[in-house]
C-alpha positions in Angstrom: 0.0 0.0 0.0 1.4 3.5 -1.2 2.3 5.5 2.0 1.1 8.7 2.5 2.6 12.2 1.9 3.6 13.6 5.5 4.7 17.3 6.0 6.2 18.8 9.7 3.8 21.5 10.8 5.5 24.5 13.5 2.5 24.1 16.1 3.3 27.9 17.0 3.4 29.7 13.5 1.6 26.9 11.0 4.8 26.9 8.8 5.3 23.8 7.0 8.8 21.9 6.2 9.2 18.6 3.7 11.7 17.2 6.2 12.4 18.0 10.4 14.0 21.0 11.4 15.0 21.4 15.0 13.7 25.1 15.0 11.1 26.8 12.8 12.7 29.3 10.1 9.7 31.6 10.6 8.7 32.1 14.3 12.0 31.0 15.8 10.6 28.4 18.3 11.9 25.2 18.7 11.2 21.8 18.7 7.8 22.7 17.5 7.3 20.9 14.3 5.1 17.6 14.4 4.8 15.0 11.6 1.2 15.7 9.6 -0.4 14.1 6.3 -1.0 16.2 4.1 -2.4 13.9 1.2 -3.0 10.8 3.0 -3.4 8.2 -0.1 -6.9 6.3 -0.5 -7.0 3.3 2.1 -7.1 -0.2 0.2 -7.2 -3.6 1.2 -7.5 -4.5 5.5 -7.6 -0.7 5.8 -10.0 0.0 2.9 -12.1 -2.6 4.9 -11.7 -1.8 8.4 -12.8 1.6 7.8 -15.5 1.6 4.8 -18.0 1.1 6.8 -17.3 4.4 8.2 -17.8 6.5 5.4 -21.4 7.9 5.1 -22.7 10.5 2.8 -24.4 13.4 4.9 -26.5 16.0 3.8 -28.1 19.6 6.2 -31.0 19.0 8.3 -33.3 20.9 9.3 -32.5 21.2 13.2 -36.6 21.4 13.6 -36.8 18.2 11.9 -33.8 16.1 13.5 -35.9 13.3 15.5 -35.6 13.0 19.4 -34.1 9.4 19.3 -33.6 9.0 23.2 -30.4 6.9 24.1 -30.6 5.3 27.8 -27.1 5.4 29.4 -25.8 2.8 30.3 -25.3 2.2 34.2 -22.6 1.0 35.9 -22.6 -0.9 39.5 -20.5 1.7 40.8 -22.3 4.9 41.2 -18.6 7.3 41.7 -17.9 6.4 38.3 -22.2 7.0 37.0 -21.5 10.2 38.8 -18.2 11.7 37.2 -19.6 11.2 34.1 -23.1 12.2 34.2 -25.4 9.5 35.3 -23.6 6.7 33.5 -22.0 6.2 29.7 -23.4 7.7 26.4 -23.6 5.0 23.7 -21.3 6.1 21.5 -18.9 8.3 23.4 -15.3 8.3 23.5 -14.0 8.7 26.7 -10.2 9.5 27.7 -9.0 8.7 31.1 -5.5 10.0 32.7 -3.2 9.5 35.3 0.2 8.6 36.8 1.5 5.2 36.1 0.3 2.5 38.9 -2.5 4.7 39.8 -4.7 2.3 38.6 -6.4 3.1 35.4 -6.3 -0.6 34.2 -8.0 -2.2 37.4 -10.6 0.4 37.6 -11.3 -0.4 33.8 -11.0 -4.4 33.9 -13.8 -4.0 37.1 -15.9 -1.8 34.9 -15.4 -3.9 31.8 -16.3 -7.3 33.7 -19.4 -5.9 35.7 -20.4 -4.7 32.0 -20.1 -7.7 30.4 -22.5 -9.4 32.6 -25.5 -7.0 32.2 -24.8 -5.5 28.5 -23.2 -8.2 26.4 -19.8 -8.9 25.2 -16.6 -6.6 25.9 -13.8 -5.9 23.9 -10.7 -4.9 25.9 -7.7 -4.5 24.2 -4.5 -4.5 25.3 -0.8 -3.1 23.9 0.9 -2.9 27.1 -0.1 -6.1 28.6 0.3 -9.6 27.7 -3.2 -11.9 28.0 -1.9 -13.9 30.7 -1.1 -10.6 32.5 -4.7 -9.7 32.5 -5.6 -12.9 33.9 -3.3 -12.8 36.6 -4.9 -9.2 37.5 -8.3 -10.4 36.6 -7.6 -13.8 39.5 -6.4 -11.2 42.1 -9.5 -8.6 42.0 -11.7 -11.7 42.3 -12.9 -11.0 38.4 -15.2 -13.7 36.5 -17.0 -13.1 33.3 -17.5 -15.2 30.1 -18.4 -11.8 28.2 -15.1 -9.8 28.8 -12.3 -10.9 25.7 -9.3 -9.7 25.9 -7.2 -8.9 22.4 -3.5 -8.0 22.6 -3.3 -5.9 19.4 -1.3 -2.7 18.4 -2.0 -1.9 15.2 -5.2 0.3 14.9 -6.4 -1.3 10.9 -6.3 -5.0 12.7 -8.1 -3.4 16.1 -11.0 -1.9 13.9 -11.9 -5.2 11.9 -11.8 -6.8 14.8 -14.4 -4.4 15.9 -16.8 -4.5 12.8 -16.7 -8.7 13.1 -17.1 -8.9 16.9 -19.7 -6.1 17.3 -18.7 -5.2 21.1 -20.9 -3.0 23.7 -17.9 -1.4 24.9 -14.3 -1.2 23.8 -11.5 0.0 25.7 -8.0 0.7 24.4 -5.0 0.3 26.6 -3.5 2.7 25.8 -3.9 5.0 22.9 0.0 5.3 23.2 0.8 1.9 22.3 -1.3 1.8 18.9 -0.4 2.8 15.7 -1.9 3.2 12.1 1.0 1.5 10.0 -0.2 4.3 7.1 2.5 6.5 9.1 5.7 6.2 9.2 6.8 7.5 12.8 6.8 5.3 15.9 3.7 4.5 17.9 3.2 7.4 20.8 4.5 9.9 18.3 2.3 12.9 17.9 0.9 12.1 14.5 0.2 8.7 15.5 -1.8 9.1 18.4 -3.7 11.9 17.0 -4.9 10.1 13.9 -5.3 6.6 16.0 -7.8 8.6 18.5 -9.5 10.2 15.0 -10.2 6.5 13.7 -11.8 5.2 17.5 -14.0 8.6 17.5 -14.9 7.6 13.8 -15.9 3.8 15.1 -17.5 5.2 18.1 -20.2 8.0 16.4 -20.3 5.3 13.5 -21.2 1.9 15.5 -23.0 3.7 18.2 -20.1 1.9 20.4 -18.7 3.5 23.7 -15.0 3.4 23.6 -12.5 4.2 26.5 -9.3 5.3 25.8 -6.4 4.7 28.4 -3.9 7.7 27.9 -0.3 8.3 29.9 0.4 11.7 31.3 3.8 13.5 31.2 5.9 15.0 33.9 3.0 18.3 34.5 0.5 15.4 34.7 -1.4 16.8 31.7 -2.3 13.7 28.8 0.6 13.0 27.0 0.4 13.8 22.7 -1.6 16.6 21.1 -3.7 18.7 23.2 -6.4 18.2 20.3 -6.5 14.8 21.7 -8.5 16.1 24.4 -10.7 18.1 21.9 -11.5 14.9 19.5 -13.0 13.1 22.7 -15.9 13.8 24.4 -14.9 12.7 28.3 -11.7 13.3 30.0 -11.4 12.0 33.3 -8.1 11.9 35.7 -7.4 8.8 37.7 -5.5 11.1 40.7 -4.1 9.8 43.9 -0.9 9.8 45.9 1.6 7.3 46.1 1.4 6.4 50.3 -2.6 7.1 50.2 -4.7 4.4 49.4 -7.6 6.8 48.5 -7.8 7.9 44.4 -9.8 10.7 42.8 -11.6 10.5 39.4 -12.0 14.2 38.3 -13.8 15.0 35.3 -12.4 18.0 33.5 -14.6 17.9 29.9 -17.5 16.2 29.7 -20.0 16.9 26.8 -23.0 15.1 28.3 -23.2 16.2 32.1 -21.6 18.4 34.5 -17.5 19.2 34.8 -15.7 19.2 37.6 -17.4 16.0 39.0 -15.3 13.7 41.4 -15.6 10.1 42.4 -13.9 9.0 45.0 -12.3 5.3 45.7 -9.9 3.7 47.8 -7.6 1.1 46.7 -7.6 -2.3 48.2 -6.9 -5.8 47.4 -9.9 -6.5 45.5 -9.4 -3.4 43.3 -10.9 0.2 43.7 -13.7 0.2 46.2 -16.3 3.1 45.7 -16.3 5.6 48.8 -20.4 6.8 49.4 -19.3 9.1 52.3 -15.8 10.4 51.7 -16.2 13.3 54.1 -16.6 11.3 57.6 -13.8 9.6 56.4 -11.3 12.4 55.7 -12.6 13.4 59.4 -12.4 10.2 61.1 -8.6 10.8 62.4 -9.2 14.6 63.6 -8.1 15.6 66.8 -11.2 18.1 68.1 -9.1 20.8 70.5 -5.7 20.5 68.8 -4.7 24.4 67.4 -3.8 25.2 63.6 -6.6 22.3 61.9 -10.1 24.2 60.9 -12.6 22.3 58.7 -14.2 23.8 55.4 -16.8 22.5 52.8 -15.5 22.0 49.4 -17.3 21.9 46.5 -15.8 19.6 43.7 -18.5 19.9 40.5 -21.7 19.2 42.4 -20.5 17.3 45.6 -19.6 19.1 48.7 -17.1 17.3 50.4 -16.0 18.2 54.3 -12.5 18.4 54.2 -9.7 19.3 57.3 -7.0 22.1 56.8 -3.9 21.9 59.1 -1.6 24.6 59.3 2.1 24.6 61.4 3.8 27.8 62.2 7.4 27.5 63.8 9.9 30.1 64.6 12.1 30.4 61.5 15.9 29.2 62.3 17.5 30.9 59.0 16.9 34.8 57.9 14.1 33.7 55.2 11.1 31.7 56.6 9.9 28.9 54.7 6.5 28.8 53.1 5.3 24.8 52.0 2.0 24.3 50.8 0.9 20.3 50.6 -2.7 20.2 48.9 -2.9 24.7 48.3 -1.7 26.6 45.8 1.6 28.6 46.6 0.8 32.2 45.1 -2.7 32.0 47.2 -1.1 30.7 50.1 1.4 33.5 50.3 -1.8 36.0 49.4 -3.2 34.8 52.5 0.1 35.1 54.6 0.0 38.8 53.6 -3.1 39.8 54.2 -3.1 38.0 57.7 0.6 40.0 58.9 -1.2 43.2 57.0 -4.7 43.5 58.0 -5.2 41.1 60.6 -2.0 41.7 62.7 -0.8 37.9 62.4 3.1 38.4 62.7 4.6 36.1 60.3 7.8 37.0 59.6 10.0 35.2 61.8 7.1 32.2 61.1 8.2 29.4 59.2 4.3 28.3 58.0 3.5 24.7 56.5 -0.1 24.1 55.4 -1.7 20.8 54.6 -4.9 19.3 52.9 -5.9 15.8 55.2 -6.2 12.8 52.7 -4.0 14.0 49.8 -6.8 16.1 48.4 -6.0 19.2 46.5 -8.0 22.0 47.2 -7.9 25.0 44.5 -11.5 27.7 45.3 -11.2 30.8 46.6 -13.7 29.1 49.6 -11.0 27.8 51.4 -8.8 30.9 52.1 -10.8 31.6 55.3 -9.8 28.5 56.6 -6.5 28.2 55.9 -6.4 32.0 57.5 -7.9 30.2 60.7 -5.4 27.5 60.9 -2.7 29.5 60.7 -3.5 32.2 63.2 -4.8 29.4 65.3 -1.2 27.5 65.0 0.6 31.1 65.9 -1.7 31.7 68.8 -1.8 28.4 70.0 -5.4 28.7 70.6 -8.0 25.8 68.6 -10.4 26.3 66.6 -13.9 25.4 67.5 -14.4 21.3 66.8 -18.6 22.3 65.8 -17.3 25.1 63.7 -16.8 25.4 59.7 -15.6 28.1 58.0 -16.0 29.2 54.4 -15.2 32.4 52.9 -13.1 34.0 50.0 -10.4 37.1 51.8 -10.0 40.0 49.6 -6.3 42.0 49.7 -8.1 44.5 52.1 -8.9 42.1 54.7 -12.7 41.5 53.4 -14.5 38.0 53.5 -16.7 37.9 50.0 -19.3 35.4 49.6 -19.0 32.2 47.5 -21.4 29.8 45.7 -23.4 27.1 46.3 -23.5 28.0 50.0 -27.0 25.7 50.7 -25.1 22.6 49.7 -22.4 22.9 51.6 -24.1 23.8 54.8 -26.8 21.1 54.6 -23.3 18.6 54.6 -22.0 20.0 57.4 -24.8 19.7 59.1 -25.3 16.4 58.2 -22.3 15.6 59.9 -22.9 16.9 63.0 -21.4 20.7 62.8 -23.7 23.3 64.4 -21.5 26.8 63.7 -21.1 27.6 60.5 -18.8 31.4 59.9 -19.7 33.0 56.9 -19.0 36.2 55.0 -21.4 39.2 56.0 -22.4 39.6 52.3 -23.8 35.9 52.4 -26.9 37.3 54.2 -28.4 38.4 51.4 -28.7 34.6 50.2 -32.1 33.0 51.3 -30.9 29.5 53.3 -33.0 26.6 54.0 -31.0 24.9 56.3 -31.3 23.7 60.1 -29.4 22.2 62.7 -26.8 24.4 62.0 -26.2 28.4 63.1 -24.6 30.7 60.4 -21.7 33.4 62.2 -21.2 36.0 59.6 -18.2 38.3 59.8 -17.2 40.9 57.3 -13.4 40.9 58.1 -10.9 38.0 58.6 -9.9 39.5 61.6 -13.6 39.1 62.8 -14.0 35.6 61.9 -10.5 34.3 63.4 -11.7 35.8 66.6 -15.3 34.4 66.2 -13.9 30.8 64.9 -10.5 30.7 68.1 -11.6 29.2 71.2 
């Protein structure tokens, strides 16, 4: 089969080159020019028949006349997973899912793919990392039985897609979209072009065969997906498998998902049998807290439509070198030294002779503006060695001039901490002016962070 032309594209300028070039001639920039076709040849033979079937004349419609054709999802036993991504899967979506290696992105997929297989029909995982017998070594550990799932240890994308047309799967997932290739192309498999164009002909098999697909993706050193960023633009879920190396608890985050909410989490914990939904994560990031002990205040998070109780500890030390140290576990470093400011500024928190550590309990990250006030608490609680109140949540965003401001969804995340036994609750003053429906718990407004570190310190 005639291979097709390719051309190097500069991602930054568009400039194209027949051969590599280390830098782009026109912008200056380098390492910026990626391998493209630009007159890919007409597929023939196992190509020409792994993808015909995907080639459709279309003409415009009406958008008054498209018909309402309703397509159930399809629900999985584990509702942390239905949640992230809406309610449960689209037929004929293509899902991406991220994370670090050994996080665990294959066992949460093999558990999803064998509970599948017994409601929905026959499964199609395939493998190019993993040998068979590998899978059925991890499939006898988790405890894993079903005559539905079949495993295919395949890397070449043309073979993958007949295989697809013959068997007729209800779900296919690819581990990973690295490891295939399209042997059309000429540069190694995980090279931009090939991952790009291999994700293209899944989406095309997906939309076409009404198929859900699942693509397992590795991330680089940042943690972002690894390949094009237009990776992430040809699917229509991306979900991160995130987690720390000594916790056993992992996060899947949603960060696009065309068909229900962003920002969703679900939450697991990693045991012998394989990830392990958790229903109530926030009594268990609670469950070690020590009530009276100064510099740990509790705030309600909100991660996409969950609010999630979550315990901030802070640790100030006199400083034994000229420069104190600032070391943020869980917050983000240019907010945390924000906050430091404003408490030494407006608040009369003296800080400079302070070396200040602040952590997240659980290995959670926490990123909203809601959780300034209560990393302001912990650490003038940790200064003055005085502790916070144990039936007492703070939320509120601090301004540079010392002001608290009011942030969002403030019903939600008071009915949770009430439904964990919290009865104070210390709020911005500009909250009042949103109507509550809550009980069982007392809101304490303040309209300065000096106000509510003396309302919240015992």
């Amino acid at each position: 089969m005639a291979k097709p032309k390719t051309i190097f594209v500069c991602q930054q300028c568009g400039a194209t080159y027949p051969k590599w070039m280390g830098r782009c001639t026109e912008c200056g920039e380098w390492n910026s020019l990626i391998e493209t076709i630009a007159q890919p040849s007409k597929p023939s033979g196992t190509a020409h028949r792994a993808t015909s079937h995907m080639v459709t004349r279309t003409a415009p419609q009406s958008l008054a006349s498209v018909p309402m054709e309703r397509l159930d999802r399809i629900r999985l036993p584990m509702e942390e997973f239905n949640r992230v991504l809406g309610g449960g899967i689209v037929p004929g979506s293509l899902t991406l899912i991220g994370g670090d290696p050994g996080v665990g992105k294959s066992t949460l997929l093999l558990q999803i793919s064998a509970a599948l297989a017994q409601q929905s029909g026959p499964i199609l995982y395939v493998s190019g990392e993993e040998s068979i017998y590998q899978i059925k070594m991890r499939a006898e550990r988790l405890g894993l039985q079903a005559e539905n799932l079949f495993i295919l240890n395949e890397i070449n994308v043309n073979t993958i897609l007949q295989h697809i047309k013959d068997f007729s799967p209800a779900m296919v997932i690819i581990d990973s979209i690295q490891t295939v290739y399209r042997d059309e192309l000429t540069s190694m498999p995980g090279s931009v072009t090939q991952v790009r164009e291999s994700a293209m002909q899944f989406q095309a098999v997906a939309k076409g065969q009404n198929i859900p697909v699942f693509l397992i993706g590795h991330v680089t050193k940042d943690g972002s997906i690894a390949g094009p960023r237009v990776l992430e633009h040809i699917v229509d879920v991306v979900l991160y498998l995130e987690g720390e190396r000594f916790h056993s608890y992992r996060l899947l985050r949603g960060v696009k998902n065309r068909f229900g909410a962003t920002n969703e989490i679900g939450i697991f914990e990693m045991q012998d049998l394989g990830m392990i939904e958790v229903p109530n994560p926030s009594e268990i990031f609670l469950t070690e807290r020590l009530p009276n002990a100064s510099g740990s205040a509790i705030t309600v998070t909100v991660e996409g439509t969950r609010p999630l109780l979550v315990e901030i500890q802070a640790l100030a030390s006199t400083t034994a070198f000229g420069n104190p140290r600032r070391t943020p576990n869980g917050v983000d470093m240019n907010r945390l030294l924000l906050i430091l400011a404003v408490l030494t500024k407006r608040a009369g928190v003296r800080l400079g002779d302070q070396d200040v550590f602040v952590n997240v309990v659980g290995g959670l990250r926490v990123n909203e503006p809601a959780a300034d006030l209560p990393i302001a608490a912990a650490i003038a609680s940790s200064v003055k060695n005085r502790p916070i109140a144990a039936d007492a949540v703070l939320i509120g965003e601090i301004g540079l001039s010392g002001e608290l401001r009011a942030v969002g969804h403030l019903e939600n995340r008071l009915k949770e901490a009430a439904k964990l036994g919290f009865k104070r609750a210390i709020l911005p003053k500009t909250s009042t002016t949103q109507k509550l429906n809550i009980t069982g718990i007392k809101p304490v407004y303040a309209r300065s962070v000096r106000e509510a570190i003396d309302a919240a310190l015992i």
